[in-house]
N, C-alpha and C positions, 0 to 999 in steps of 0.2 A: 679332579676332573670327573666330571659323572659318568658313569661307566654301565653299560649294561652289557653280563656277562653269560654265554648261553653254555649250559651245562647238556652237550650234545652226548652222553654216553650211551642213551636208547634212541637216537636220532631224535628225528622231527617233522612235522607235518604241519601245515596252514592251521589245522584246527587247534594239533596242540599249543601253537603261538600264540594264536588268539586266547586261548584259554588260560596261560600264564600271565599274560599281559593283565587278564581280567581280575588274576588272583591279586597281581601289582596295582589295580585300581582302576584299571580302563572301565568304561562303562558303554553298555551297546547303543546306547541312546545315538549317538551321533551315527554310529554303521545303522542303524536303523533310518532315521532321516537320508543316509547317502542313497539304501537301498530303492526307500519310497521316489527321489527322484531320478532311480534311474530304470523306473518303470517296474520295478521290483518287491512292489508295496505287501504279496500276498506272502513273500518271504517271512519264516517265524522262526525268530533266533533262541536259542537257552543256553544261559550261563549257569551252570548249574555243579555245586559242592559232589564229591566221589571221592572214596577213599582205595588210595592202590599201597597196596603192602602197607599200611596202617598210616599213611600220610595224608591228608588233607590236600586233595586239589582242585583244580576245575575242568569242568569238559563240557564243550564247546560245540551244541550240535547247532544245524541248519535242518530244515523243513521246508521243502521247495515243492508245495501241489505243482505238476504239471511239468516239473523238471524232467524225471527220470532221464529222459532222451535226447536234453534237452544242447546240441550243436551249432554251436557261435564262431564266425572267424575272427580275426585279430582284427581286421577294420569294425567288427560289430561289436567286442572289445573297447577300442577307442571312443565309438560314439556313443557307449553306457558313461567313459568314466568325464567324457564332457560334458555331461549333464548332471555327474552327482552331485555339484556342487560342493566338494572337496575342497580344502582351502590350498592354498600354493605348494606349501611342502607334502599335504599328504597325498596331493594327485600325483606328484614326481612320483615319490616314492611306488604309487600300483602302478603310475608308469612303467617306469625302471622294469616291476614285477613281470609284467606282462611282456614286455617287450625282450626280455631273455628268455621268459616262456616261448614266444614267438621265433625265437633267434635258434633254441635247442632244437624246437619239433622240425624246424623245417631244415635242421642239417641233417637230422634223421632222415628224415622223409626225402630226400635233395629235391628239396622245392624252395620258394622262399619266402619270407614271414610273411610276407600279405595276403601269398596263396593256402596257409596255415589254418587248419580247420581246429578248434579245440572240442575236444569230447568231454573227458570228466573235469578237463579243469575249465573251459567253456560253462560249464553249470553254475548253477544260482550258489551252489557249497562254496565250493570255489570261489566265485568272486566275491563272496561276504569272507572268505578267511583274511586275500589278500588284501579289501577294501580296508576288513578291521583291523589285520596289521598295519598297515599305513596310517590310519589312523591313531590308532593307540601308542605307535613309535613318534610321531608328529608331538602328540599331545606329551608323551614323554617323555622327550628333546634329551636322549644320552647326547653325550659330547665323541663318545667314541663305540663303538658296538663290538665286542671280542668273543670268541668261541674256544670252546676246545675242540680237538680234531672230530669230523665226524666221523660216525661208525655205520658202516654199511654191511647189509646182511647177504643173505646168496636167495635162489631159487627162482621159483617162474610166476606169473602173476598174469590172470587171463584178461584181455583190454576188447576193445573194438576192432583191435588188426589181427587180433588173434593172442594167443601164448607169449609172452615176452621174458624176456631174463631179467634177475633182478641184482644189483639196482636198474628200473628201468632205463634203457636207452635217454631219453630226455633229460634224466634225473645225472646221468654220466655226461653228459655233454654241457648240464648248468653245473656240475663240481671241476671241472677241466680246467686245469689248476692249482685247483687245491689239495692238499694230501688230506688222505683218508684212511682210515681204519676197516680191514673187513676182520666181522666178528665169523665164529663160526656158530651161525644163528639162521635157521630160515625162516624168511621173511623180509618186507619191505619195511624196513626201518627211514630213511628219506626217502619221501612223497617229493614229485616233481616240484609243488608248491612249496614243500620246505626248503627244498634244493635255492630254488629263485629266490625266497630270501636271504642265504649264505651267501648265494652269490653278488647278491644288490645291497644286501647293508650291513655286512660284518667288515670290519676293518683287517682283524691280523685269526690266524686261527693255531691252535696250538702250543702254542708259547705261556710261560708260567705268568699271570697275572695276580700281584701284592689288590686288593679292594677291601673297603670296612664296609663291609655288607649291611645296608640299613632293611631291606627288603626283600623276600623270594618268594618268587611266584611258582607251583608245577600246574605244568598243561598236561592233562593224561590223555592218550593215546585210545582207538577201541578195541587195539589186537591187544591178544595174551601173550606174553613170551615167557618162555621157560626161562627161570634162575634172576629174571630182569625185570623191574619196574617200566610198563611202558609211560614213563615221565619226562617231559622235556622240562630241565629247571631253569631257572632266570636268576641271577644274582643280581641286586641293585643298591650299588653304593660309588663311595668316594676310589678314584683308581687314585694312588700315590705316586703312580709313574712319573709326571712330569708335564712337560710339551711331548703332544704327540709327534712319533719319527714318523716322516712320511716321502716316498720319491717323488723328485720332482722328475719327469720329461720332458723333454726339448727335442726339435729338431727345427733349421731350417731349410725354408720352401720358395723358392725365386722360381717352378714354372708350374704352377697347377693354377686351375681354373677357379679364379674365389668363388662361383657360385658354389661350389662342392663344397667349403669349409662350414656352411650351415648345419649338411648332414653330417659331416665327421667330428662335432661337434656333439650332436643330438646325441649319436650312436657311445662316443665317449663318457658321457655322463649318465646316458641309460644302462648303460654296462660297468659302472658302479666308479668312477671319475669322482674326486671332490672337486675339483674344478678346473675350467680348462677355459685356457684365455691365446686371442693374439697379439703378437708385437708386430709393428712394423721397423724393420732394419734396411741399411743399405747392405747388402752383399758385394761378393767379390765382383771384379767388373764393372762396380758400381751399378749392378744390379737394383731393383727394390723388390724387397721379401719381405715372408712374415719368418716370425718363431712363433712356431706350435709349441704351447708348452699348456702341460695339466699334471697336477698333484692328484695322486693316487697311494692306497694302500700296498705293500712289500704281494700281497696276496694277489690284488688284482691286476698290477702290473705286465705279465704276462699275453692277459688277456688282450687288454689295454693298447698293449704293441701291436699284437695282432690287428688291432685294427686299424692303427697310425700306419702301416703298411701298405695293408689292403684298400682303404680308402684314399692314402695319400700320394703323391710322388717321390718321396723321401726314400733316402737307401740308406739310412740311418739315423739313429736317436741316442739321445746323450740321458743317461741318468748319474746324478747325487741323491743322497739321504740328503731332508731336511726338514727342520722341525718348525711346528709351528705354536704359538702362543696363543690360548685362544679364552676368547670368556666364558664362564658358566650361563648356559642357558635353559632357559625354561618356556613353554607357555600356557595361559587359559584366556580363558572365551568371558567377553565381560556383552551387556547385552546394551542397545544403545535406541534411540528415539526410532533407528531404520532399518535395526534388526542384530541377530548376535556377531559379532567380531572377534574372532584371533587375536591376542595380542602378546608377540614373545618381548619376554625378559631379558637383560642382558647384566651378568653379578662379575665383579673380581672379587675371591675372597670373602663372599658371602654379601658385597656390598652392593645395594641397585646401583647402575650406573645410568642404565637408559630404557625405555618402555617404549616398541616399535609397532604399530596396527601392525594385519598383517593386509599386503599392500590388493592383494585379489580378494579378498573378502569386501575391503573399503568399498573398491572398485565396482564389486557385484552388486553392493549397497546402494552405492551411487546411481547407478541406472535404474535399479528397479524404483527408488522413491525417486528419480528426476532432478537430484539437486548436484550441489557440486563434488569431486573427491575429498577436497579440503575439507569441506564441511563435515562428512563421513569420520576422518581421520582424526577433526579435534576432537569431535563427539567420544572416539575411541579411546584416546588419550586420556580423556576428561575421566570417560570411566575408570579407565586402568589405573591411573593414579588415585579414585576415590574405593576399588577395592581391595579386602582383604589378600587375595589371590597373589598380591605383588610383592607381600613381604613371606609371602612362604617355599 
């Protein structure tokens, strides 16, 4: 199973993500294209080689003329990343990002995420680290994403509201959860942004992972710490584990208003859900209901309740371990008569099985030259089967 594995022992931040990613092969060209359509053109990114404690890695600056100051709410959020033209998985994914960003500040603040002002992570930095991790994890489709515990440091950290303690507030409410490590270290070792992605796309944290490492990426950091490399590392190889274990939830629901299952739906899978589906059943009484049910990671589970709760009418939920079987995937961008197209892979065992458009990019295709999706989608096919890309 491919596995990417984050070696959190100096924490982590947006930039150093991006920067390991980069070491792993991502390329900024396409965060570059996201940024230009989302009005963000004067943005100027640098991946760029640095050496920490004699290691080779990369670091990951942004260049935003005009930013310094620069204060975005979550709805102005949303209407950037509807226009970057991101493909299907990688708008979820800055979804997901933003929308626990939005979810943390505003239990700090007790407001609520749409009343949510972003400050530094609002800024042009910010939305190219988590644009470019979405990106670069899309493009480099693990099958499962694992950590080791993080480490969190102590002291104070001066923001916009004043003096904060550290780990920041925000940064404590996106780990709530998860278990953590405090080092006796001061400094901020996880950045809110690093925090959101732990929280949205790491499957298990802590637990001893067997992998044949084919590839490691370090993101360096820009603080100095004493005795510690500030390195975020990436391991990328085969995991040996198996089928991934995963909880299933359930509960059934015979009086709640199905207009709401929309948003508790949304809110499930934005808060880190592998997927969440209805059933319809006859209930007691001969009732008719659904079951709520969504597979989720041992990690996020917790959270996950929380919200099957608070959103739903249910006075309880049923969990099993259970595992699922799943194919190797991968994908790249083949180019076609109506412009460049996604197209993911799907291997058992190293074997192609099947080659999928990806179905929002087709679509995006389709409209702009005016022909039909079919058309878009052979076109796509037709490429991916005549490139190299498909057999590696």
């Amino acid at each position: 199973m491919r596995t990417l594995y984050l070696d959190l022992s100096s924490g982590i931040g947006g930039d150093m993500m991006v920067a390991a990613l980069g070491q792993l092969g991502f390329s900024l060209e396409p965060l570059r294209q996201a940024l230009d359509a989302m009005g963000l053109a004067a943005v100027r990114l640098r991946l760029e080689p640095v050496e920490r404690s004699g290691i080779e890695a990369r670091r990951f600056t942004v260049e935003a003329p005009g930013e310094d100051r620069a204060e975005r709410c979550y709805a102005d959020i949303r209407t950037l990343l509807g226009r970057s033209g991101l493909s299907g998985g990688a708008r979820e994914r800055a979804e997901a990002m933003f929308a626990r960003l939005a979810e943390a500040e505003a239990h700090v603040h007790g407001t609520s995420p749409d009343a949510v002002h972003f400050h530094e992570v609002g800024a042009a930095d910010s939305i190219a680290d988590i644009v470019g991790c979405a990106l670069a994890l899309e493009a480099l489709a693990p099958e499962r994403i694992l950590a080791s515990t993080p480490a969190v440091g102590w002291g104070v950290v001066q923001s916009r509201h004043g003096p904060l303690p550290l780990p920041a507030p925000a940064t404590v409410e996106l780990l709530r959860g998860i278990r953590v490590r405090h080092l006796d270290l001061e400094g901020e070792l996880i950045t809110p942004t690093g925090a959101a992605i732990l929280a949205t796309q790491v499957q298990r944290f802590g637990e001893p992972v067997e992998i044949a490492v084919e590839k490691v990426g370090y993101g360096a950091g820009t603080r100095t710490f004493p005795g510690r490399p500030n390195l975020l590392r990436l391991l990328w190889g085969e995991d040996g584990g198996g089928p991934a274990e995963e909880l299933l939830l359930e509960a059934n629901i015979d009086d709640m208003n199905p207009q709401a299952f929309e948003h508790l739906m949304e809110r499930l899978l934005a808060e880190g859900a592998l997927d969440v589906w209805l059933q319809p059943v006859i209930m007691k009484k001969s009732r008719p209901g659904v079951v709520l049910a969504l597979l989720c990671s041992a990690a996020r589970a917790p959270a996950l309740e929380e919200i099957v709760f608070a959103e739903s009418t249910t006075i309880g939920l049923r969990r099993q371990a259970v595992e699922r079987a799943r194919l190797e995937r991968s994908s790249f961008e083949v180019d076609t008569p109506f412009g460049r197209v996604r197209v993911k892979a799907a291997r058992r065992s190293g074997r192609l099985l099947r080659l999928t458009p990806e179905y929002e990019d087709c679509r995006n295709r389709a409209r702009a030259a005016g022909v039909s999706l079919l058309t878009v989608m052979e076109a796509a096919r037709a490429a991916a089967n005549a490139s190299p890309e498909k057999d590696r």
